[in-house]
Structures are given as C-alpha cells and as structure tokens.
LUMTORVO-60938 format. One record per atom (N, C-alpha, C): x, y, z; residue in one letter. Coordinates in pm, whole numbers, plus 50000, padded with zeros to 5 digits. Atoms other than C-alpha are relative to their C-alpha. Layout:
<nodes>
XYZA ...
</nodes>
This chain:
<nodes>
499415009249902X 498015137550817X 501445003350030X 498744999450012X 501275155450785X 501114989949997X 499025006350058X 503005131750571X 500235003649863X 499204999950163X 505115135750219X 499094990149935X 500685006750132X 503405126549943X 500634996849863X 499395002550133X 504665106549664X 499525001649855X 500605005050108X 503115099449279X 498704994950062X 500875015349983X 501335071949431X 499855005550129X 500345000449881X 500365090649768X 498785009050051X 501064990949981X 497555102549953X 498774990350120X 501185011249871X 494245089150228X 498605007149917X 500904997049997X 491135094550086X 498944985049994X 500925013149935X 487725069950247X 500794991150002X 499405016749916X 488905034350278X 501254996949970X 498775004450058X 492385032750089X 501105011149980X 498624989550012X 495785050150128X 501314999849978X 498485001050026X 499325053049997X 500905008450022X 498834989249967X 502195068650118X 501424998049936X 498625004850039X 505935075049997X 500644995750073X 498735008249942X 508775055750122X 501195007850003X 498714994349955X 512375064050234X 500414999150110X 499015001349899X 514775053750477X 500895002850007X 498324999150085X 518335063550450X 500524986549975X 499185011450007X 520575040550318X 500564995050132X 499385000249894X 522165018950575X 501504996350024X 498584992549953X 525265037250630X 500105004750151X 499764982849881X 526675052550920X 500235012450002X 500224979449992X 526175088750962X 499175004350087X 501034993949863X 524595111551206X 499015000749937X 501694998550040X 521065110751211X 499284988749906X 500665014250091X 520895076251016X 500254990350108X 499965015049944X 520475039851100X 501614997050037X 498655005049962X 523425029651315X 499854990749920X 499215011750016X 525485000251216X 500314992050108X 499335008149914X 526464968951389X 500814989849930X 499865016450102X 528594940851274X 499654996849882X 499985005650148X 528024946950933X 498175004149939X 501494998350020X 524084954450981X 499575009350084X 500604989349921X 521814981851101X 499594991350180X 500005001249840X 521784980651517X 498635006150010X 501055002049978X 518504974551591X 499125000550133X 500565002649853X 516444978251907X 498664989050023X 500705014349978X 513894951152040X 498845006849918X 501554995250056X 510514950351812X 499594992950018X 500985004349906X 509014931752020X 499205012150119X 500684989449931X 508834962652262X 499365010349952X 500654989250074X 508414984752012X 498414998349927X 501275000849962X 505304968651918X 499265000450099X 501585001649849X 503594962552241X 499785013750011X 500094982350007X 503715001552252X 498975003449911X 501054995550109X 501705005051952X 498714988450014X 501025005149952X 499484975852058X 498995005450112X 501134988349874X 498274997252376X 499685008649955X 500714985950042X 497115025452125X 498514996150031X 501294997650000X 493685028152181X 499604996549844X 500435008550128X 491725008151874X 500574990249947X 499215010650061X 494224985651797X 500004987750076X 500085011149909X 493664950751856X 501374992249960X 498885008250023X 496674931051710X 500955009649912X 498954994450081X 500114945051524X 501334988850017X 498725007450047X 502994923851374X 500875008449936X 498744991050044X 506344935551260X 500914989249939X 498585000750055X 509444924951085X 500975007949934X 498904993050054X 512984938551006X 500724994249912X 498735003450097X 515134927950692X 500915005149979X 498634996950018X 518524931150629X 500364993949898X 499535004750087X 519954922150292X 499144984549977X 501085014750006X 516954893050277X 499504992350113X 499755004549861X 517624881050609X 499105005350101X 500774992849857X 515024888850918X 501044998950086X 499754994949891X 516444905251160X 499415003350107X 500684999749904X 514164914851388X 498444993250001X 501045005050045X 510574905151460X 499475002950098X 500614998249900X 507704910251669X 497994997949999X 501725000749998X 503494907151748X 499815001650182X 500665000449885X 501504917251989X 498785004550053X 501615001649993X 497844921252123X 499474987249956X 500845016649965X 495574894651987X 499535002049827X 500265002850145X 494334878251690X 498545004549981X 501615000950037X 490614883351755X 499465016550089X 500504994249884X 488904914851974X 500004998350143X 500245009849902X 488844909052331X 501234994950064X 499275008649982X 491954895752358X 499994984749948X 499965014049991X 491184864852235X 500464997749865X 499175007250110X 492304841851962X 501694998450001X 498485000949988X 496204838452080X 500485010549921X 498994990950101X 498784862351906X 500184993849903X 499635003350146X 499044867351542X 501294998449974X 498205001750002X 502614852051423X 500125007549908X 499314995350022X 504824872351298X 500115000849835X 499785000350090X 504794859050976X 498354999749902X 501525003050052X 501034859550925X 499815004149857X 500414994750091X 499174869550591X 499615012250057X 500844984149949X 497754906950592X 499635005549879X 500054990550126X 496274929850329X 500915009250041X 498384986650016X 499194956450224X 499005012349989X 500914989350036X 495744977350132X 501215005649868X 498934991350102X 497605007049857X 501154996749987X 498574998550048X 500924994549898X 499714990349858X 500565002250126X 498954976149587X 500635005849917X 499824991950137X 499365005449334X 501344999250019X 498685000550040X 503355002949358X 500064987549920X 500255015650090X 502574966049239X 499365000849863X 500764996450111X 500104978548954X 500865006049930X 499304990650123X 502125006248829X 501274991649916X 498535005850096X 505584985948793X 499314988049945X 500325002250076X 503474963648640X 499725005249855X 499734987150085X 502554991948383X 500885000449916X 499334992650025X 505355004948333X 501474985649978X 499015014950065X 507474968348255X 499255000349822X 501124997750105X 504374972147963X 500545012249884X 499104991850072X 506315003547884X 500834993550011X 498485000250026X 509764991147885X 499674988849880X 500295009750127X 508164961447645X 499575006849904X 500584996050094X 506914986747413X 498784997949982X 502065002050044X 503054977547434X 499415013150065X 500804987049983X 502085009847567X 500915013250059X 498924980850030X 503645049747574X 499015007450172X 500724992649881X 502825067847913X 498895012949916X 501284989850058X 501255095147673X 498954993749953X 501305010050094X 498985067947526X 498925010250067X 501094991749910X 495765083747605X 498834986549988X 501185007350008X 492885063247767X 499324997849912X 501225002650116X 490335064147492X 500914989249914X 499355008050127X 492735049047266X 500764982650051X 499775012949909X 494025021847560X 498834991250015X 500715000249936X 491025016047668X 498495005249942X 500934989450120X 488015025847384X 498624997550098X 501455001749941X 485105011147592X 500005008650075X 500734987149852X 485355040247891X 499755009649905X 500954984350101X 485155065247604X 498384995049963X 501335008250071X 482675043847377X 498575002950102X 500694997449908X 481035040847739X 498965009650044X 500234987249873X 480995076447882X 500244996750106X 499625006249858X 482605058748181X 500865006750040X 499314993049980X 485025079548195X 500135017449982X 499644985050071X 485005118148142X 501055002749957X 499055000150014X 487365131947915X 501074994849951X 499125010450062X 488815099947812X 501145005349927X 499594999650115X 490065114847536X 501385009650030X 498884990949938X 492635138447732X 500624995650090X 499705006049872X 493455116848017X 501154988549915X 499315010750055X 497055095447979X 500284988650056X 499655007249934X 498325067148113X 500815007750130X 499014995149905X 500835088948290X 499225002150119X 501204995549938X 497725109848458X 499574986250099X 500435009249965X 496885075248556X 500934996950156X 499235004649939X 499655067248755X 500575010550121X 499464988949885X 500755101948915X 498425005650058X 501184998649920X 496695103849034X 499965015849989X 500484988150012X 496595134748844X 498695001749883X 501255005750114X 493605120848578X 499015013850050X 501434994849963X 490625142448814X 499344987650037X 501165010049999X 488815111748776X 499404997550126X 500594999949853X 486275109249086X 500434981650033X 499615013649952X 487085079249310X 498304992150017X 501145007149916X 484315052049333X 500064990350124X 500225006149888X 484945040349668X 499635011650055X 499885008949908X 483755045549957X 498664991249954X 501085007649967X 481215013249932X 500004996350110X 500465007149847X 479634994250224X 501084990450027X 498755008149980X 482664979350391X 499424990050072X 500725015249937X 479924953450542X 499524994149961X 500995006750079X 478854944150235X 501244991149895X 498975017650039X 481184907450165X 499264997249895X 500785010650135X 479114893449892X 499675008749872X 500144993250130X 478294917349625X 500665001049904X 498395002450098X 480674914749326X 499435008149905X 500504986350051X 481004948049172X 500754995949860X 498964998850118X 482684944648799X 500235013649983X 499324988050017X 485064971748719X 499185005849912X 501084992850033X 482174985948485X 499465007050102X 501025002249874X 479774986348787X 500995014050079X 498724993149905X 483075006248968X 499915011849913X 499814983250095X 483435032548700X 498735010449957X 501144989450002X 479795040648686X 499415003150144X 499804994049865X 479845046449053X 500925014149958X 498644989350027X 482915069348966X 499315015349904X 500014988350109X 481205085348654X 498695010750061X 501124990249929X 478225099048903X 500195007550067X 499314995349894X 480595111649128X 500575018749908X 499314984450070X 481475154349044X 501774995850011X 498004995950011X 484975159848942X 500595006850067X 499544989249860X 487055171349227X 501235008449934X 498614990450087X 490095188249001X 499694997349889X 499635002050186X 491195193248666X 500944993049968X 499265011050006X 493245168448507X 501665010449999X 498854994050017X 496775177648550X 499965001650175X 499754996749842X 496255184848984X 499484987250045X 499835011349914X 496875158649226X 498984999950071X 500945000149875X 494285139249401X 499914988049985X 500165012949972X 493595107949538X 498914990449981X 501545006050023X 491195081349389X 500404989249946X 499535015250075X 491415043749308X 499474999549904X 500485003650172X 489735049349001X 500984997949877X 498974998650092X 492975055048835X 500694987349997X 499345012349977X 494515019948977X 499054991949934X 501335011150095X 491165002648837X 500265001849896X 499314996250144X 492005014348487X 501074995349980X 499275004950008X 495185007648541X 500284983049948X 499685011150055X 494804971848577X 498604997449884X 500585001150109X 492194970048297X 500815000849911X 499265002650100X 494724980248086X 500994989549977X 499075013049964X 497534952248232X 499044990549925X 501075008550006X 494404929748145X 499784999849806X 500435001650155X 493674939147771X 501004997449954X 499015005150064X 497044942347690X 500604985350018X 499005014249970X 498744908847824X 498774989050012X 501035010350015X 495114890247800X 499974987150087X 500475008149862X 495474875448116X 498995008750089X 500434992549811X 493574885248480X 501105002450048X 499394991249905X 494974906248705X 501174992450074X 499215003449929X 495564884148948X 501324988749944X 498805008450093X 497604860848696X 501135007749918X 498644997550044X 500024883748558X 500755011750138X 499504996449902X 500714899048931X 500974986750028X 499295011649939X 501674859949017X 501054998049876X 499744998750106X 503164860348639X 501725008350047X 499354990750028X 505414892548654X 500555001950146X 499044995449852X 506404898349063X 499544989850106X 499795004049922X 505204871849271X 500334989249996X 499005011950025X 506714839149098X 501135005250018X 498524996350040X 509834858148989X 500605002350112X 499454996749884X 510554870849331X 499674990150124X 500035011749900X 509764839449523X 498825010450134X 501144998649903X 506484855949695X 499004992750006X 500955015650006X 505214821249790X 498575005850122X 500965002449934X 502674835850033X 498895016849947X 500654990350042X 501134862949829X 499225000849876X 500725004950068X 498244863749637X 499165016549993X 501134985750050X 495364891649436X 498984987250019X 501685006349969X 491764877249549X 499275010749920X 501144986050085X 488814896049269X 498964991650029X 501165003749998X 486174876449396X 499604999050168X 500205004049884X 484074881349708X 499274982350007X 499234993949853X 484014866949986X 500974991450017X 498565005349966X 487354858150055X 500775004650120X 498884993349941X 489294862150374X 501404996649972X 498285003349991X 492894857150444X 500104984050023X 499995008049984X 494204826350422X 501304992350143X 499074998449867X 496284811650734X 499265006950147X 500274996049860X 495894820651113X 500415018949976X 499714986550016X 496044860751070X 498895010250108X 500694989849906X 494344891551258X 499064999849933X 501124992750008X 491004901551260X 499775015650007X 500554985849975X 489844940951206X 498724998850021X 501504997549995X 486604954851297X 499885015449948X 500604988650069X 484524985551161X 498645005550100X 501614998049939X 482085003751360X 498985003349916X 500904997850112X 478565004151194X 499495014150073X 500764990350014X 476085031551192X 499375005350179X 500145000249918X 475245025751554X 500804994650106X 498754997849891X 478405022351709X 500684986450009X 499895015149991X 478414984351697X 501444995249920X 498755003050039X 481784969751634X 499644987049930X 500025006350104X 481934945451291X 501094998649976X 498865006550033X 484174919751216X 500165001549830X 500215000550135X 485304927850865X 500984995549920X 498505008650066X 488214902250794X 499234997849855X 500195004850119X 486104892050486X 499615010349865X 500504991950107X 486654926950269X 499544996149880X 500444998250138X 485174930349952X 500775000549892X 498324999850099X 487924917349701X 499505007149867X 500284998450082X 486114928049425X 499575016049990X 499834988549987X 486414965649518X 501055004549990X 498444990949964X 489944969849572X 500884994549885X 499235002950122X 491744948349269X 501335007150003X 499124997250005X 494654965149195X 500555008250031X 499604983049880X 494154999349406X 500234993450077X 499775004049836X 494284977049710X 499584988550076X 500565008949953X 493644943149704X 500574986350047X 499045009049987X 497094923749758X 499694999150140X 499595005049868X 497634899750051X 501094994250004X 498465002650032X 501164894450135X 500085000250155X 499675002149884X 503394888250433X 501115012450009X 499094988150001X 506044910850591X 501454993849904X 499205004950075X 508714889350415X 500025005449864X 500534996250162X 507094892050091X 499895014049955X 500064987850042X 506694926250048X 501285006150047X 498684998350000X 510234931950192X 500874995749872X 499615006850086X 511134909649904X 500195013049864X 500024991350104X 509374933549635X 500815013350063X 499484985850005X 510534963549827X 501655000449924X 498835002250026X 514124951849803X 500175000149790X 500264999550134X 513554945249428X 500255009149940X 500364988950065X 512194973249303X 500905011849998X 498654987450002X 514614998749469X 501614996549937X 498685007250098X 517854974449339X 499545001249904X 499494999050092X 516754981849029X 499524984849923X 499635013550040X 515674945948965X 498524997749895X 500704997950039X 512144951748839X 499585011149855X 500014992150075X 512384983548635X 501055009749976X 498814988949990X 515115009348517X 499965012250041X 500394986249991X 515825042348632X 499185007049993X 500634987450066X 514125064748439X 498234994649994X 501255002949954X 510765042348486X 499474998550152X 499944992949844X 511205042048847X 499925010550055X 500564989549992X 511495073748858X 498095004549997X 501304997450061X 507825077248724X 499014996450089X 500675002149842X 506535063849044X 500445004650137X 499494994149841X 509215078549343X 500055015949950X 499374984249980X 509915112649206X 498825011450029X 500834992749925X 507785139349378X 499785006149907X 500754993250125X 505125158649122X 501225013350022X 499764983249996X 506205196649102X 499284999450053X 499574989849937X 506115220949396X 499044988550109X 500115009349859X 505625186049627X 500805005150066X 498584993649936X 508005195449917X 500594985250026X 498915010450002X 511055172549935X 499784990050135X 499945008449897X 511565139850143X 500575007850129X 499634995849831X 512495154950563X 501524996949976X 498765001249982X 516485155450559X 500564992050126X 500144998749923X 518005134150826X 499974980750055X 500545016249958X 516205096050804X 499245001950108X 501125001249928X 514035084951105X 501035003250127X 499814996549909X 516455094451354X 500535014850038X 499484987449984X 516205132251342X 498265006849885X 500924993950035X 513105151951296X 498804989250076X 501275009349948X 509245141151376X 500164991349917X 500365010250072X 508695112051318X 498484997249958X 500734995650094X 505465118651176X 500035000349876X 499554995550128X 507365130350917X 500404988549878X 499585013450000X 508675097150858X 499384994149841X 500315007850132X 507515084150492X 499924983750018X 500615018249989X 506165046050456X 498915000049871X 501665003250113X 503985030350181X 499324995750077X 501135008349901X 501505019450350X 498654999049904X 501225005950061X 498035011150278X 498515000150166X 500645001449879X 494735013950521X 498304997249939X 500654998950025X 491395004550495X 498974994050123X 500285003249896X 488164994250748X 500824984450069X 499775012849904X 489814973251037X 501584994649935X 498575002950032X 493304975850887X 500995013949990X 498934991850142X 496714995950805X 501404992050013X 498975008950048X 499874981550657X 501345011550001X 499384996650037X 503114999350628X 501314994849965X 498895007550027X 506364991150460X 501145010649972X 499244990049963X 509305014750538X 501534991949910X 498865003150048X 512505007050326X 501335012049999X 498804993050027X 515825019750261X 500215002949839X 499754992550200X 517165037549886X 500774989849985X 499135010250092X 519265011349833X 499694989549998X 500835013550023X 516854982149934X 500604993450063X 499695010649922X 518914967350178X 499294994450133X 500944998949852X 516694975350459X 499195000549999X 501625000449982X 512744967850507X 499355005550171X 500825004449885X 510454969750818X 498575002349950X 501235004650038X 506964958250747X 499284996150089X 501045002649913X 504034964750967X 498765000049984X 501035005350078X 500614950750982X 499145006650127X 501384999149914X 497824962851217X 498674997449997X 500994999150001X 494704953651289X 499165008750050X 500414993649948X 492254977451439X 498174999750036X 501945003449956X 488464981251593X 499685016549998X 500894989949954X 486715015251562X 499985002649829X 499924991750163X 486535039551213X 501615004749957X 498654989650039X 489005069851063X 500725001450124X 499034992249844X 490305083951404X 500774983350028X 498985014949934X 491525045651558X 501014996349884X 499315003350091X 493295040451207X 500695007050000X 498894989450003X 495245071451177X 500644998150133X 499265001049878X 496165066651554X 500574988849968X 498935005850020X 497485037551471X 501184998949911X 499425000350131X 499145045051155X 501495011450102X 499464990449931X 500775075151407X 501344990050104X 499555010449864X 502065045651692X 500984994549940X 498985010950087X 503465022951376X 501245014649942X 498784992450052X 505655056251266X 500445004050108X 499144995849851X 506825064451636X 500634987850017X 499505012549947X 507675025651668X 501244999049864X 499024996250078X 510175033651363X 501255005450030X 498564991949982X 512225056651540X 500624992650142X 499855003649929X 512185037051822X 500964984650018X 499445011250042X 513415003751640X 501455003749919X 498434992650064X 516025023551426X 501165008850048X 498904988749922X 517525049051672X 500104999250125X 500215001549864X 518235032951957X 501025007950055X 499354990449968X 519665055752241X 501154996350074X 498745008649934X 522355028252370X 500254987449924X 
</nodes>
C-alpha cells in the first residue's frame, strides 16, 4: 500500500495497523504552520466532503486536537447508504479497528514495568495451555516480544465470515482456526496476523485475572477520562449512539449492512470503539510519556531492523501516501489517527464504506490526501 511500517504495522484480510508521525508542532519548512499559538489549520469540513465523493464511501467524520482542545471538525456523506439517515456527528462512536493493538500492547508492557512479565518470557511458560494444547506451534520458542513486534510466524485466524453477527468464537476456537492455518515465516520475520494480539490479551487476562474488556476500562479508559469508549467480546453488538453504517459486498455482489461486526473475533487485535476525542486523548498520552516510559515505548514505535525510516519532511512535503497514521480497517470500515511526537497534535478519522478491499484502501488513500490538505494550507 506504500506505507511505513511500524512494530505494530501491516493490512492483512479484515484488520490493519499502521505507524504514526506527524512533526511536532513547530514552525519549520515543510511542517505544520503555526497560528496564534496553534497549528493553522484549513477547513475540515472541506477536506472531508472530498473524501466523501471517493467512490465507496458512504459517510466520514473528522476531528483536529490541539493540546486537548478541538480545533477543527467535520462530517460528511450520510449515516446510512443512499444518502439517507442524516449526517453522522462529528463526535459519533466508531470502531478504531487495529488502532486496538497500541491499546493491548501498552497494556502489556505497563505488566512489564510492574514486573509480572519479561518481554523474553516465552509463551509456553505465559501461557502453558497453547503449548499443553498444540494451539500454538513452537510455543516453546515464541516470546512475548515476538508477540508484540508480529514477528511470532504464528498464522493469523481471521479472515471469518464478516456476515456472520451471532457466532461467538472463544479465543480457543480462534487459535485452532490459526493452528490449521501453514506458517507463513519463521519466527523472528515480520508479518501480519491478529493471532499475536489474541495471545496478547490472554495473557493481560491470566495475569491481572480480570477480562479484557475490564482492565482496558481499568488501565486507559477510566484513567484518561475515555467516557465514550468501550471493548465489546460478545456478539452481536453494534455501536452504541447515532453513528455510521458500513456495508460489505457478499458473494454475489449484494451490498450488506455490517454495523453489527463480530465482537468476539477482534478482542484486542481490533475490537475497541472510541470517538475521535477519545483516542486523541490516548494518543496524546501515550506519546507525553504518560502511560509508559521510554525505553517501553520504544518497544512499540521503533522500526524492526532494515524497516526504512519515517519520510523526512511531515505531511507537507513528499506524497502523501507516504504519510504514516495508525489506523485500523475492516469490512465496511477504516479509522485513522494521525498524531504529532510530542502529542500535542491529533486528527482522527472515521469512515464508513460500501463495497470490499479496493473501496477501503481508496478510502484509506482520500483520508491521507485530506491530511495534507488540512495541515498545509497554501494561504
């Protein structure tokens, strides 16, 4: 898709994560002007409707933060197919899809800074039932770290039937999908698979002997005042609030409403619902430093070996293509959340969409052109 790849990045079937990076917001050529104290902003209101006329996309919302503060804001297209259902506000709910696993890992990795678990830990010994199992290949060589930089091998068990709302898979059920699946690398080479985020929170889970979704609300979305964000593990659940609809084309072309994913697939690879606020909130967080230290931060932004480096420059200088965003995508959605290194600056966009792969990546393409368009204005 020619984008930078982080730890935590990559598109494979229904779920995807990308790295982040904005420049700080300083003045300098080729970065985010300044105004009055804050990045000079252009309308995102227009800059959405632009990415609303992509082809597949039925609705897209936006917001800009500044030191906590919205600054900008925008929606446009429709809440339902068709045009219909009025415009989604601004502040709607949305799945983040993958921007999940940044939520999982610094979960994790707080687990390390408490001393309950060593990034070398090795699965089998975290985790004895996937050995015990055979649920896992390998167990016994695979670490937590592996886990987190999505260099395990481990085959991904998605893609399932994204039209199938009611089935409730337990993370067992998920890993012997996974363990039927051939091994696409050797452990140690990068590749993309939510099997590693499922594990993940299994381990959050044994160790701290809560659910998932209770030490997410526990550990980052009490502490950080993310009053409208929530982990759903049980189908069928949609969104809660007035929010967009996606669709999925089926097998015969037929366009499917599939607001009511399958929560019990995505868990902690990709199953947060949050607002653009709210995940501005954690972004801000996390990069201040407020969540985890340095040297564990690191362990999620710093690019594997012989990744090639973040584009020099920020979003106003080079393709914007190039452009880095976490994001997250899956049928009839993608999410991205574009920050700054120092966390003063967010923009957080939500799309809905109607067709398969191709209408998603086009829009994922529209929401990183509407970046350079909101950040580098030419007056």
């Amino acid at each position: 898709m020619g984008v930078t790849a982080s730890r935590v990045a990559g598109l494979a079937g229904a779920v995807l994560a990308l790295a982040i990076a904005l420049p700080d917001a300083a003045t300098a050529a080729g970065t985010v002007a300044e105004n009055a104290g804050r990045p000079k902003i252009a309308d995102v209101q227009k800059a959405l409707e632009a990415v609303a006329a992509t082809p597949g996309v039925v609705g897209v919302i936006g917001e800009v933060y500044y030191d906590g503060k919205r600054i900008g804001r925008g929606s446009a297209g429709s809440r339902l197919l068709g045009g219909k259902g009025g415009k989604i506000p601004s502040n709607a709910r949305y799945r983040i899809g993958s921007q999940t696993k940044q939520m999982t890992a610094t979960i994790v990795l707080q687990l390390v800074k408490e001393g309950r678990l060593r990034l070398d830990d090795k699965l089998s010994d975290v985790l004895p039932q996937v050995a015990e199992r055979d649920l896992v290949e390998r167990a016994s060589e695979i670490t937590v770290r592996h886990l987190i930089d999505l260099t395990s091998g481990i085959p991904d068990y998605l893609p399932v039937d994204p039209l199938d709302f009611t089935t409730r898979y337990t993370p067992t059920q998920l890993l012997q999908i996974s363990r039927g699946r051939q091994r696409p690398v050797q452990i140690g080479t990068w590749n993309y698979s939510n099997t590693n985020y499922l594990l993940l929170g299994m381990i959050i889970e044994r160790l701290t002997g809560r659910g998932l979704a209770a030490e997410f609300d526990r550990r980052l979305f009490t502490p950080l005042k993310m009053t409208d964000s929530y982990l759903p593990t049980r189908p069928p659940q949609g969104i809660k609030g007035p929010h967009g609809h996606g669709y999925w084309a089926d097998e015969t072309g037929t366009l499917r409403d599939v607001d009511r994913l399958n929560a019990s697939t995505l868990l902690g690879a990709g199953g947060v619902i949050s607002t653009a606020r709210d995940v501005s909130r954690f972004q801000q967080a996390f990069q201040q430093g407020r969540l985890l230290p340095a040297d564990l931060r690191k362990v999620i932004t710093d690019p594997l070996p012989g990744q090639a480096p973040l584009p020099p420059g920020g979003p106003c200088a080079g393709n914007p293509e190039l452009l880095p965003g976490r994001a997250g995508a899956a049928p009839g959605f993608t999410a991205t959340t574009y920050t700054s290194s120092d966390g003063r600056l967010q923009y957080a966009v939500s799309t809905t969409v109607a067709g398969r792969d191709k209408e998603r990546q086009t829009a994922m393409r529209a929401v990183s052109e509407s970046v350079k368009v909101v950040f580098c204005p030419t007056n």
